[in-house]
C-alpha positions as YAML, in Angstrom:
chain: A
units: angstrom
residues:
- id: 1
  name: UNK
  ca: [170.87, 130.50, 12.76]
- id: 2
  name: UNK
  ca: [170.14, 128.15, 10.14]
- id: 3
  name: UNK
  ca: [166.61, 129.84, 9.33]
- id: 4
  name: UNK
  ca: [168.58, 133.04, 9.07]
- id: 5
  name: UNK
  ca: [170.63, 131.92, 6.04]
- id: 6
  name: UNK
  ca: [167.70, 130.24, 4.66]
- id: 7
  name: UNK
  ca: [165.44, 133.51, 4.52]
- id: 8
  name: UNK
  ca: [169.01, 135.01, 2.98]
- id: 9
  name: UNK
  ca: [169.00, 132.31, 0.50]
- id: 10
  name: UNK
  ca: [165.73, 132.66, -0.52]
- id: 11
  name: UNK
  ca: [165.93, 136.40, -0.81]
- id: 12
  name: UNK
  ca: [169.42, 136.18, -3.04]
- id: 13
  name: UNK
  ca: [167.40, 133.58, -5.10]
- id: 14
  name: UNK
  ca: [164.38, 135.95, -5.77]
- id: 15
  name: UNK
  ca: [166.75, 138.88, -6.35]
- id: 16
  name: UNK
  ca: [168.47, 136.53, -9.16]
- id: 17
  name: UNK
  ca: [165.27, 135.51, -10.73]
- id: 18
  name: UNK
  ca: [164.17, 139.37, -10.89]
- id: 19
  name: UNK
  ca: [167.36, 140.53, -12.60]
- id: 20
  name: UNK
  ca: [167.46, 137.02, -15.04]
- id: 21
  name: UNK
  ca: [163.90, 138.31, -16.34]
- id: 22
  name: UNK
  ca: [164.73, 142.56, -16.39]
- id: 23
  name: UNK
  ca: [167.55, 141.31, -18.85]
- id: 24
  name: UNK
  ca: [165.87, 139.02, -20.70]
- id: 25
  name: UNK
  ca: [163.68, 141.67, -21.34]
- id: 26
  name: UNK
  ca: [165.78, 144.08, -22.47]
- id: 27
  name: UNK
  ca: [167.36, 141.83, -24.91]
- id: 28
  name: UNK
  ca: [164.16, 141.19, -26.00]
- id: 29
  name: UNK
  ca: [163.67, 145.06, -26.84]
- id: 30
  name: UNK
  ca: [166.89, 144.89, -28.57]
- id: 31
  name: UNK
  ca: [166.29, 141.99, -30.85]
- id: 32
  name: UNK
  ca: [162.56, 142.92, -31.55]
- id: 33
  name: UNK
  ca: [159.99, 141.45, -29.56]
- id: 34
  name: UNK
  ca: [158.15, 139.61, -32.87]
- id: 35
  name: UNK
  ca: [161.90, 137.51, -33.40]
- id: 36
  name: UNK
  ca: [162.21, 137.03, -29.07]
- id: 37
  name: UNK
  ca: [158.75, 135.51, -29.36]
- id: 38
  name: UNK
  ca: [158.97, 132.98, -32.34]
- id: 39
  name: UNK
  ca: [162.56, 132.25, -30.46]
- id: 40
  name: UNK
  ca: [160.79, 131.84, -27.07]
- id: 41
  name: UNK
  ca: [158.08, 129.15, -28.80]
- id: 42
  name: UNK
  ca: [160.52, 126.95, -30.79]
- id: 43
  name: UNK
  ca: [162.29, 125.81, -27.48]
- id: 44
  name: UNK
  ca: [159.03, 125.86, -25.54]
- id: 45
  name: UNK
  ca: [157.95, 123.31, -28.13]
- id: 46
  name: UNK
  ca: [160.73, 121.34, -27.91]
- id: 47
  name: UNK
  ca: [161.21, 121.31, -24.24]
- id: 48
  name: UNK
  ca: [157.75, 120.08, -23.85]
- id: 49
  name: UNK
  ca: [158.61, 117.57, -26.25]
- id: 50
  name: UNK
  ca: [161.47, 115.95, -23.88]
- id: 51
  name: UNK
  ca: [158.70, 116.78, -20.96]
- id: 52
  name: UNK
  ca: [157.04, 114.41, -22.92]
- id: 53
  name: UNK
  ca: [159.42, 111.38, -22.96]
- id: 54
  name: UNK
  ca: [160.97, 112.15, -19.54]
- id: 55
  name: UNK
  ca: [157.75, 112.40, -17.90]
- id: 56
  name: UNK
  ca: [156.53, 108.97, -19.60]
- id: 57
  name: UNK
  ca: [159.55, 107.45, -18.36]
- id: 58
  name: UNK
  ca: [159.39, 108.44, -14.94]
- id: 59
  name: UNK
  ca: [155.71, 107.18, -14.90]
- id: 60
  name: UNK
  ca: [156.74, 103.94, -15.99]
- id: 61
  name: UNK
  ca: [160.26, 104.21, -13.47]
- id: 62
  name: UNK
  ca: [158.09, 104.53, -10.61]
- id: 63
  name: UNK
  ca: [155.19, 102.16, -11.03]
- id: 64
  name: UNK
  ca: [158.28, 99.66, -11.63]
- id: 65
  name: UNK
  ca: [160.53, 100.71, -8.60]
- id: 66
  name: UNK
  ca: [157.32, 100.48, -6.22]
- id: 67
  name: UNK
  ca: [155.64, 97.42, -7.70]
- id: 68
  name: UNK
  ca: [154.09, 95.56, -4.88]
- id: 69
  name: UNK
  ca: [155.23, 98.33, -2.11]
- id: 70
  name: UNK
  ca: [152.12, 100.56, -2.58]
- id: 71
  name: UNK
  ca: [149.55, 98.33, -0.50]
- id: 72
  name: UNK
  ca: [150.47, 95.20, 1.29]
- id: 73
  name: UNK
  ca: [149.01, 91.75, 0.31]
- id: 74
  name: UNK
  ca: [145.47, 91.44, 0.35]
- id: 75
  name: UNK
  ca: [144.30, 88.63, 2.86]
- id: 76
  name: UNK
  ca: [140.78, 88.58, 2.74]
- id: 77
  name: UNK
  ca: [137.88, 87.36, 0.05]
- id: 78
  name: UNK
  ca: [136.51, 91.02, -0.07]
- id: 79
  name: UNK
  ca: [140.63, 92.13, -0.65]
- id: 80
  name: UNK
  ca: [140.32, 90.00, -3.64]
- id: 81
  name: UNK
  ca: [137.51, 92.44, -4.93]
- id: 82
  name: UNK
  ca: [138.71, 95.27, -3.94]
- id: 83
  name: UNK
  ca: [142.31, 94.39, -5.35]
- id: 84
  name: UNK
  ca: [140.96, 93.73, -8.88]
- id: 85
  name: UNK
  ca: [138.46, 96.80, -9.16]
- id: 86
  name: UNK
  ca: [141.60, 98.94, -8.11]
- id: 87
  name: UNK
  ca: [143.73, 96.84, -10.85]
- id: 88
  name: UNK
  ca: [140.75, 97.81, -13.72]
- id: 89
  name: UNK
  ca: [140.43, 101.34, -12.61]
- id: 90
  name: UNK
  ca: [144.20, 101.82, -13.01]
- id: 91
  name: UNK
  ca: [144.18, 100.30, -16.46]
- id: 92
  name: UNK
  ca: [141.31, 102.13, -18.12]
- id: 93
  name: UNK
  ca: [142.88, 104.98, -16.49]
- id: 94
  name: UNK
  ca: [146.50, 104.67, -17.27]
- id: 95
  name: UNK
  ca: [145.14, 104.09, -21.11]
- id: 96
  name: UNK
  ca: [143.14, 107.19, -20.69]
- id: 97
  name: UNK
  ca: [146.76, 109.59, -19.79]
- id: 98
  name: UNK
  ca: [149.16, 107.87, -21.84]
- id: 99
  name: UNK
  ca: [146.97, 108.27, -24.96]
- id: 100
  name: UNK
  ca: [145.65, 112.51, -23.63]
- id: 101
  name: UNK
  ca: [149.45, 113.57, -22.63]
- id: 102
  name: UNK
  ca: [150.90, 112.22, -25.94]
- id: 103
  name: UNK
  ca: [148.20, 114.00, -27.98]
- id: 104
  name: UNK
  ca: [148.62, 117.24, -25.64]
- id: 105
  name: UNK
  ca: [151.84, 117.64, -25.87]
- id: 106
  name: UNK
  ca: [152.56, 116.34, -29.36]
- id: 107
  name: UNK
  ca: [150.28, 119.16, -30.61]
- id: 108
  name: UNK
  ca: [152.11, 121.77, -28.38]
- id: 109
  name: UNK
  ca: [155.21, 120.68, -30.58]
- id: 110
  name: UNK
  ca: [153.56, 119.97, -33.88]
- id: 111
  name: UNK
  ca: [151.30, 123.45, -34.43]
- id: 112
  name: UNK
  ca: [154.18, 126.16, -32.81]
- id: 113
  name: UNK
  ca: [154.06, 129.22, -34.34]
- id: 114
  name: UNK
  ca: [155.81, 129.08, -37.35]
- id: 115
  name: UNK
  ca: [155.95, 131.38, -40.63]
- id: 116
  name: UNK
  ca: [153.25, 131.08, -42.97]
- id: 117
  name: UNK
  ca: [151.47, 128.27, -40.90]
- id: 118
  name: UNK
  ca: [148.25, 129.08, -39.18]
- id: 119
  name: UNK
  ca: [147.29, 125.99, -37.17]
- id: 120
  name: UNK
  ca: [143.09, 125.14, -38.17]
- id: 121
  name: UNK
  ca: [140.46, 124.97, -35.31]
- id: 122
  name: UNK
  ca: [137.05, 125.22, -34.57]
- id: 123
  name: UNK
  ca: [135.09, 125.81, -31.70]
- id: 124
  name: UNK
  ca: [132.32, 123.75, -31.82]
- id: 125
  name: UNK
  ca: [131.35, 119.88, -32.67]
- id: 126
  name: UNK
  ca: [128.44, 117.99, -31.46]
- id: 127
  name: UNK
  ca: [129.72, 114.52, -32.64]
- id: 128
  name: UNK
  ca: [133.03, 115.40, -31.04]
- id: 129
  name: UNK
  ca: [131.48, 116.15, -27.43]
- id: 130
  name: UNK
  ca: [128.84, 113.41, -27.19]
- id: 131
  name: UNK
  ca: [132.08, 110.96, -27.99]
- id: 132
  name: UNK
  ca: [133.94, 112.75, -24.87]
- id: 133
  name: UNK
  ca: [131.24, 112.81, -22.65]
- id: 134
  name: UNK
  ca: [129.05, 109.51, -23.55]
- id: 135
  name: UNK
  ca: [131.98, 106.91, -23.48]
- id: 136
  name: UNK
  ca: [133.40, 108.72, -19.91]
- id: 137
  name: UNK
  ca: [130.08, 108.53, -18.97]
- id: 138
  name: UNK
  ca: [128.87, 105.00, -19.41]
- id: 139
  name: UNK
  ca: [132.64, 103.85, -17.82]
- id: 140
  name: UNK
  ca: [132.31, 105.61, -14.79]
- id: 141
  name: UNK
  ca: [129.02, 104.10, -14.22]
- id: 142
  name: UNK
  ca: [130.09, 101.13, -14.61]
- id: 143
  name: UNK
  ca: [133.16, 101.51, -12.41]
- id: 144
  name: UNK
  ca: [130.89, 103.03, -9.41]
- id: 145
  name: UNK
  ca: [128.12, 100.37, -9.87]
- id: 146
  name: UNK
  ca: [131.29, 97.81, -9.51]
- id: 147
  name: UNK
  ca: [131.96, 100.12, -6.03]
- id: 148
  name: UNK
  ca: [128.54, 100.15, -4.93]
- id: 149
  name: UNK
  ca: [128.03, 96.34, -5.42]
- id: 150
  name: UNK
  ca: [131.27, 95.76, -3.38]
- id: 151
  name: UNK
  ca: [130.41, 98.04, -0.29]
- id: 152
  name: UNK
  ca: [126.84, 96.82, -0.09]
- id: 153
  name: UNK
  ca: [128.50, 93.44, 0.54]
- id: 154
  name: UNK
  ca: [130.93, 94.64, 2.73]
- id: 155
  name: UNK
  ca: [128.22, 97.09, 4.87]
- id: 156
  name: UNK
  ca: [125.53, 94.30, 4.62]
- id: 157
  name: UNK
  ca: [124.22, 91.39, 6.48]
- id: 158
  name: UNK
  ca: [127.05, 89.02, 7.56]
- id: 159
  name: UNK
  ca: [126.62, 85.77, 7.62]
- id: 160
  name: UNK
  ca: [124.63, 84.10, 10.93]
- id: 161
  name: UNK
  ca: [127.69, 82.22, 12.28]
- id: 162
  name: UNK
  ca: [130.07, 85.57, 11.55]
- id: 163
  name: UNK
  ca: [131.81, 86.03, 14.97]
- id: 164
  name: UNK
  ca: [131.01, 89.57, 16.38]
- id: 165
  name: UNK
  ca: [133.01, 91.80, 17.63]
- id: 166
  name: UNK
  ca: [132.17, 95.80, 18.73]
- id: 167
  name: UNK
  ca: [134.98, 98.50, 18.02]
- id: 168
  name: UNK
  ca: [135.15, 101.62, 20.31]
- id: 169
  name: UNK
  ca: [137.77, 104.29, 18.88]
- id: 170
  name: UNK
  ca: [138.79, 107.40, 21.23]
- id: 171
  name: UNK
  ca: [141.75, 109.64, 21.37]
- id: 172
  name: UNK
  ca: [143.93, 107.87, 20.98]
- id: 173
  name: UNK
  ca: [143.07, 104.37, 21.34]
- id: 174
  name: UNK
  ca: [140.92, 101.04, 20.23]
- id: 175
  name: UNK
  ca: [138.99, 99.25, 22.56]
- id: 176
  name: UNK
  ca: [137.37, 95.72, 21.41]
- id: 177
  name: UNK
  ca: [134.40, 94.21, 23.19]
- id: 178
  name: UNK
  ca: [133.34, 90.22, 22.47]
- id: 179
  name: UNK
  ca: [130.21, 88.61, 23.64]
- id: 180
  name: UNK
  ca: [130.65, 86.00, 26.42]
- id: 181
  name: UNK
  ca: [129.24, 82.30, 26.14]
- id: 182
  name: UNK
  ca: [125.59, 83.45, 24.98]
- id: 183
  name: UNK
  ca: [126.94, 84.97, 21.37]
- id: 184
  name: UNK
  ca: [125.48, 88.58, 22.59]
- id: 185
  name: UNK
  ca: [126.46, 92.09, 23.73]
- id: 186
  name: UNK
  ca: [124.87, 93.79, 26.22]
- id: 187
  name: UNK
  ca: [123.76, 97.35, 26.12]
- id: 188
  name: UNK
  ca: [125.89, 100.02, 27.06]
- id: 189
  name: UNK
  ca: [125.19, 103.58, 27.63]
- id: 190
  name: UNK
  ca: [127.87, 106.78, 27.16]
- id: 191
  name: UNK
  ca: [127.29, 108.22, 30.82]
- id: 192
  name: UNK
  ca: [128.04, 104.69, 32.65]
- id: 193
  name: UNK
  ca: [131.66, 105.39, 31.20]
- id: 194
  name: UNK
  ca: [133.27, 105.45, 34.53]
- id: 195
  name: UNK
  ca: [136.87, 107.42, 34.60]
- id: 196
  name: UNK
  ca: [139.23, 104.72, 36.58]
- id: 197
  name: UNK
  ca: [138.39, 102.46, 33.65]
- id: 198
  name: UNK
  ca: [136.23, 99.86, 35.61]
- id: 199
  name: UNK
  ca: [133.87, 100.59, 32.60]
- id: 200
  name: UNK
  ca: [135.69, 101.96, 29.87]
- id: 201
  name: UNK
  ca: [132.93, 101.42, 27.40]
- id: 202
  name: UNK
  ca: [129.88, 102.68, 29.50]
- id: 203
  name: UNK
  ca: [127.92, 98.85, 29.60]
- id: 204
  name: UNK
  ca: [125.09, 98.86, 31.77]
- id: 205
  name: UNK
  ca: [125.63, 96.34, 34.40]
- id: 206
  name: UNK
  ca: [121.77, 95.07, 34.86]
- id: 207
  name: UNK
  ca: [121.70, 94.12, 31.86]
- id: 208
  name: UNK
  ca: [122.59, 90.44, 32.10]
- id: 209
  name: UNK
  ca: [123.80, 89.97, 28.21]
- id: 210
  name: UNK
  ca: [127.02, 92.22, 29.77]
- id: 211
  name: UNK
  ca: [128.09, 89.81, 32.16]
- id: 212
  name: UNK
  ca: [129.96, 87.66, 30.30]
- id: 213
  name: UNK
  ca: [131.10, 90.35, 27.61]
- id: 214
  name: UNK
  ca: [135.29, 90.91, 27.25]
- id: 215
  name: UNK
  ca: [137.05, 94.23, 27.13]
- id: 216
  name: UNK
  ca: [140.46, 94.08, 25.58]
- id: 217
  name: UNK
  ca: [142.42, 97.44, 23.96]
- id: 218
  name: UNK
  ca: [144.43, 97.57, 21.12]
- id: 219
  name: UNK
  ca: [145.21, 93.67, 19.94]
- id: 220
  name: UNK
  ca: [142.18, 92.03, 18.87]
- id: 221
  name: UNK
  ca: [141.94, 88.03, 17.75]
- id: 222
  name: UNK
  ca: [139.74, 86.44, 15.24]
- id: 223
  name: UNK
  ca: [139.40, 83.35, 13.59]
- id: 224
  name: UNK
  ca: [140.85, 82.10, 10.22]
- id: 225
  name: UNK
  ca: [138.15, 81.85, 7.59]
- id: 226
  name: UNK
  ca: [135.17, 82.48, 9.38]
- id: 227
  name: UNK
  ca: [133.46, 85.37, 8.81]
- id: 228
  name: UNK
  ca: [133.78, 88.44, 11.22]
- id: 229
  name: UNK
  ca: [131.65, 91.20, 11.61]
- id: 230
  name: UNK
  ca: [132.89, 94.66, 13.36]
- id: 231
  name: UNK
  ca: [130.15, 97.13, 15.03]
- id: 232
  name: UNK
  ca: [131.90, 99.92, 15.12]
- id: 233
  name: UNK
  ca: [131.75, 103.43, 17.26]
- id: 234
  name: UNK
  ca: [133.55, 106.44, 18.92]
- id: 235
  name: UNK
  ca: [133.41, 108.03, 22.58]
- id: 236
  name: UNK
  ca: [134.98, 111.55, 21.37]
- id: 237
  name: UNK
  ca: [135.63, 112.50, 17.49]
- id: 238
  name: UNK
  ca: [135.56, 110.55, 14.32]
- id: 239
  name: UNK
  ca: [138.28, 107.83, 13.84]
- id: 240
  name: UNK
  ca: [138.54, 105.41, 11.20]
- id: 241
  name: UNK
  ca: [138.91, 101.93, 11.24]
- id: 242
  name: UNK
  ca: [141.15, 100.97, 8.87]
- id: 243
  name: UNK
  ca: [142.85, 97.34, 7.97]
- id: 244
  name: UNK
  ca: [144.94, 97.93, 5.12]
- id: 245
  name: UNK
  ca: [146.01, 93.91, 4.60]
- id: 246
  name: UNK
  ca: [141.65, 93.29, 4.50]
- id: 247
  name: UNK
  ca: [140.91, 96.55, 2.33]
- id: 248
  name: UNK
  ca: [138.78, 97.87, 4.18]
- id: 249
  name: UNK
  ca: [138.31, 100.83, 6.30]
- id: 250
  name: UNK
  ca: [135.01, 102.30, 8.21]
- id: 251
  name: UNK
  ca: [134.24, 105.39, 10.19]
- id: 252
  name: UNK
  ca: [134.06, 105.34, 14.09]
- id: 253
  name: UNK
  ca: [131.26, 108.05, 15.08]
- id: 254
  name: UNK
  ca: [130.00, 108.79, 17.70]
- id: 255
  name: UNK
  ca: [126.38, 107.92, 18.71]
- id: 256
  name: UNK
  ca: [125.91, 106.23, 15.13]
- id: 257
  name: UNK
  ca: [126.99, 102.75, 15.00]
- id: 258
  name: UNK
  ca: [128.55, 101.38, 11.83]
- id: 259
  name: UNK
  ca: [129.35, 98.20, 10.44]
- id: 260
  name: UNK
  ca: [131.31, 95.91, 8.35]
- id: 261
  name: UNK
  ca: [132.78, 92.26, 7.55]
- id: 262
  name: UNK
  ca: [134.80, 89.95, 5.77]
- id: 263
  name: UNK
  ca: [136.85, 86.79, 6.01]
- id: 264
  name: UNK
  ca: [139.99, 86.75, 6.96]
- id: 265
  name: UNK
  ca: [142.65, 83.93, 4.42]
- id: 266
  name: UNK
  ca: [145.42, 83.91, 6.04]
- id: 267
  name: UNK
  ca: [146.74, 83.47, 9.82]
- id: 268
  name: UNK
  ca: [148.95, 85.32, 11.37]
- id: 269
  name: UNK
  ca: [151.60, 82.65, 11.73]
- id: 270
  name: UNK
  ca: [150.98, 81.87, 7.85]
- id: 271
  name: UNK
  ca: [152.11, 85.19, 7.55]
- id: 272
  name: UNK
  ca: [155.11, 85.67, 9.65]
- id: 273
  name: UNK
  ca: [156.37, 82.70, 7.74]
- id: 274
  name: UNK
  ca: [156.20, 83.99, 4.38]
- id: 275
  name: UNK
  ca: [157.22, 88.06, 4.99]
- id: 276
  name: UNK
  ca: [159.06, 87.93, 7.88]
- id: 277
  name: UNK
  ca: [158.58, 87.77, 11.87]
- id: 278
  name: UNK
  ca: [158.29, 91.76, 11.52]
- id: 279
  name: UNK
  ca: [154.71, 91.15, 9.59]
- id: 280
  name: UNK
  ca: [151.40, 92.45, 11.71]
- id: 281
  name: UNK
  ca: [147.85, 92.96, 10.38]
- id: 282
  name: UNK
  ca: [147.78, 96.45, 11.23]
- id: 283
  name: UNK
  ca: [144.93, 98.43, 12.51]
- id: 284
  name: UNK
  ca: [145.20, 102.66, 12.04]
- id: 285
  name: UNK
  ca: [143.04, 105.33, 12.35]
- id: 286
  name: UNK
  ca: [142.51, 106.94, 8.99]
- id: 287
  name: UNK
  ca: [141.17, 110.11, 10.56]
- id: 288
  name: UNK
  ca: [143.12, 113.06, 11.22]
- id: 289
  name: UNK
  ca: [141.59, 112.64, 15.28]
- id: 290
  name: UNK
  ca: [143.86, 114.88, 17.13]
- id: 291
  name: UNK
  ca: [147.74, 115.63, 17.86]
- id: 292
  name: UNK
  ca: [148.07, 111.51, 19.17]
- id: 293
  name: UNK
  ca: [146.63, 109.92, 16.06]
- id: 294
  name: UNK
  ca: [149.94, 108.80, 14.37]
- id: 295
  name: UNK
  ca: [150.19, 106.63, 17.42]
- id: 296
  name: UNK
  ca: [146.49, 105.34, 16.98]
- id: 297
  name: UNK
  ca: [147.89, 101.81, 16.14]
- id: 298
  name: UNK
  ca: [146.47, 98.59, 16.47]
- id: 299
  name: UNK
  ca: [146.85, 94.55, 15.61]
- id: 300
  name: UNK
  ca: [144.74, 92.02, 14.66]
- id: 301
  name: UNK
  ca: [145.98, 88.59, 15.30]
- id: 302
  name: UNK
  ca: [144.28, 85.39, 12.80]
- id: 303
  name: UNK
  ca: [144.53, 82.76, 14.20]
- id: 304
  name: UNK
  ca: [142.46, 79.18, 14.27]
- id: 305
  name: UNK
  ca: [139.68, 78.47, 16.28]
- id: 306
  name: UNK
  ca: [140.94, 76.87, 19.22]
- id: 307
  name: UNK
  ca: [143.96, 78.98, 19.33]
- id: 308
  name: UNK
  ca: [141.03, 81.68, 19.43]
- id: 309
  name: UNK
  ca: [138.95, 79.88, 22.45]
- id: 310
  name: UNK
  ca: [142.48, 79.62, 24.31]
- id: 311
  name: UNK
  ca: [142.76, 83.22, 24.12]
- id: 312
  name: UNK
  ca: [139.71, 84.41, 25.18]
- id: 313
  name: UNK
  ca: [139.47, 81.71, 28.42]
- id: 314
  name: UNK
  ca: [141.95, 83.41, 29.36]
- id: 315
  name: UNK
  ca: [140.15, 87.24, 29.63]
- id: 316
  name: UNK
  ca: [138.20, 87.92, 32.54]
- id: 317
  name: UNK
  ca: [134.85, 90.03, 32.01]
- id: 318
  name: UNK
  ca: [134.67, 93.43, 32.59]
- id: 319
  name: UNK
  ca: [131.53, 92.82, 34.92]
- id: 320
  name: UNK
  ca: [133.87, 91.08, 36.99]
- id: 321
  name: UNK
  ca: [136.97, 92.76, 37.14]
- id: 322
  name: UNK
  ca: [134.06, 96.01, 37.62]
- id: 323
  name: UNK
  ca: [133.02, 94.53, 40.95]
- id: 324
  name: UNK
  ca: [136.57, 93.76, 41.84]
- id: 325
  name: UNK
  ca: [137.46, 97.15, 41.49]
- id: 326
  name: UNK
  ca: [134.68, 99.08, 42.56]
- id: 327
  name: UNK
  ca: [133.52, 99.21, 46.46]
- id: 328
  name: UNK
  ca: [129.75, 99.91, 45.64]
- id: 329
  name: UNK
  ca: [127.39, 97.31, 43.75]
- id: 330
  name: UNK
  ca: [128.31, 96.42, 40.24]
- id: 331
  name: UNK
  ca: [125.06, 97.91, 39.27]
- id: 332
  name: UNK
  ca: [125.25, 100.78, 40.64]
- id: 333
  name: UNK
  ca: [125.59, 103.71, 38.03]
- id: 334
  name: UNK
  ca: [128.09, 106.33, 37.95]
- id: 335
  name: UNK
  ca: [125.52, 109.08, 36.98]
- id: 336
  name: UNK
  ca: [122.56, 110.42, 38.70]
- id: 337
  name: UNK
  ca: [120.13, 108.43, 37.11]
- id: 338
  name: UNK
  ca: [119.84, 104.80, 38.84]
- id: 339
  name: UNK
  ca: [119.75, 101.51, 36.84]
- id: 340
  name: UNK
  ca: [116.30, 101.62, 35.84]
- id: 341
  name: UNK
  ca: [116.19, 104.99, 34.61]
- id: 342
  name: UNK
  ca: [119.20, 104.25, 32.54]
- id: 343
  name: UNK
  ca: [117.72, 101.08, 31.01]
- id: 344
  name: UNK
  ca: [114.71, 103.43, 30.03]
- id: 345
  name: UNK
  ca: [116.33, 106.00, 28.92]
- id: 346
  name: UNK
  ca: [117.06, 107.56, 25.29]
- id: 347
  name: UNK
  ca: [120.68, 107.64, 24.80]
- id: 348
  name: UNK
  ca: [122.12, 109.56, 21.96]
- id: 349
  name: UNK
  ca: [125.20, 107.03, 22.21]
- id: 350
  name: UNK
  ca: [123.58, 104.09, 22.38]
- id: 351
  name: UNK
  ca: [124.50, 100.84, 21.06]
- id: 352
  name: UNK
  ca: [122.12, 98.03, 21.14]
- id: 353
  name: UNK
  ca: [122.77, 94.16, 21.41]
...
């Protein structure tokens, strides 16, 4: 019922418009269309003068009613970059509109069509156009050189004692894998994923590096400033890792492995305490993935290194809680191909240690 009357609405309203502009135009034949048009300019001019102030005003409303609610706080040393890149951008830029919209429309007002004033132009000025393209130019470059130095950091080597941990995105879900005691992960291959979830993330159980590696899903803990590093992939489409409080954000694709790292400022706890018990690191997926990927959520908990240790005592291995749930040997694959031949193989999901 209620789309009824707004198709009836909309249909009144277009019926309105239509008759508003057959009788303006017939008062325009009346008055003479020369008078209509000079009319017709002098309160364009002037309403795109008040365009001008209002829309100034509501630029600077805005930016004022949502200071500090547009991204939450940064809490890493890469954030810090990030943060103050975004801060420069904005400024150069915001000088850049304020200065183009005053000229644009003051000139709209200014040079109307008035009697006996023709307004002067000319369509060509080479001192003009290198000024509008060189100084845009040499900015920008150094704005994206600014980008480029940040993300090579932030894709690049981490630091040796960075503590590892691999990211597995699927619809509609994260999956986090840590190394065991020996500080590596062991190989895994996409068709030892096995369906009851015994091996969610398709490791290959004769490898011995695997033995030791934990499986948890969407909380994942890391230490207070100490570097970590994410490895990060996807069983199905692309997802996107993305940690809004850190500033970063990475694709999850499938069969090509991607990486990134920073260093994490503040704990979790430090946090609650200053914004509220509500507060989480968030993780999303900043890929349209499929209908279930407004629920792609995720938390990271900081927390100190022992508080870390505690935690992951606690996890059992997959390799063990594989042969605890499975009747044949652990190393038994769930496709055709036997151990071996899966070791030898040439995966086109493979992630290496």
């Amino acid at each position: 019922m209620s789309t009824t009357w707004i198709i009836v609405a909309l249909l009144l309203g277009f019926i309105i418009v239509f008759q508003i502009a057959k009788a303006s135009e017939y008062v325009a034949i009346l008055k003479g269309e020369e008078k209509t048009r000079k009319d017709s300019n002098r309160i364009n001019a002037f309403l795109l003068l008040v365009f001008l102030i209002a829309g100034l005003f509501g630029v600077w409303y805005c930016n004022e009613k949502l200071k500090g609610k547009i991204l939450p706080p940064e809490t890493s040393d890469h954030g810090e970059k990030i943060d103050t890149m975004i801060w420069i951008t904005l400024a150069i830029t915001f000088v850049v509109f304020v200065i183009t919209q005053i000229l644009l429309f003051w000139f709209s007002y200014k040079y109307q069509e008035k009697e006996g004033q023709k307004a002067y132009y000319f369509p060509h000025n080479n001192k003009l156009e290198v000024i509008w393209t060189v100084i845009p130019a040499i900015t920008l470059t150094v704005l994206v050189g600014f980008g480029l130095f940040y993300w090579f950091q932030i894709t690049g080597e981490a630091p040796k004692d960075a503590q590892v941990i691999e990211v597995t995105g699927s619809q509609f879900k994260w999956e986090f894998r840590y190394p065991g005691k020996d500080g590596k992960l062991g190989k895994k291959y996409y068709k030892e994923i096995n369906e009851d979830k015994s091996n969610p993330l398709g490791q290959i159980w004769s490898d011995p590096d695997n033995h030791d590696d934990v499986v948890v899903t969407q909380e994942v803990h890391i230490v207070v400033n100490k570097p970590v590093k994410f490895i990060i992939g996807s069983k199905d489409v692309i997802h996107d890792f993305g940690l809004a409080h850190f500033r970063m954000k990475m694709d999850a694709v499938p069969g090509t492995p991607t990486t990134m790292w920073f260093t994490p400022k503040y704990t979790t706890r430090e946090m609650k305490a200053k914004y509220g018990d509500d507060f989480n690191y968030e993780i999303s997926c900043d890929q349209m993935c499929g209908p279930g990927h407004y629920g792609m959520r995720g938390v990271i908990v900081v927390e100190s290194q022992a508080e870390f240790k505690a935690w992951l005592a606690q996890k059992q291995p997959q390799y063990a809680i594989a042969n605890g749930a499975q009747s044949a040997p652990a190393n038994q694959s769930s496709s055709p191909m036997d151990s071996t031949k899966a070791n030898n193989a040439k995966p086109t999901a493979f992630l290496n240690k």
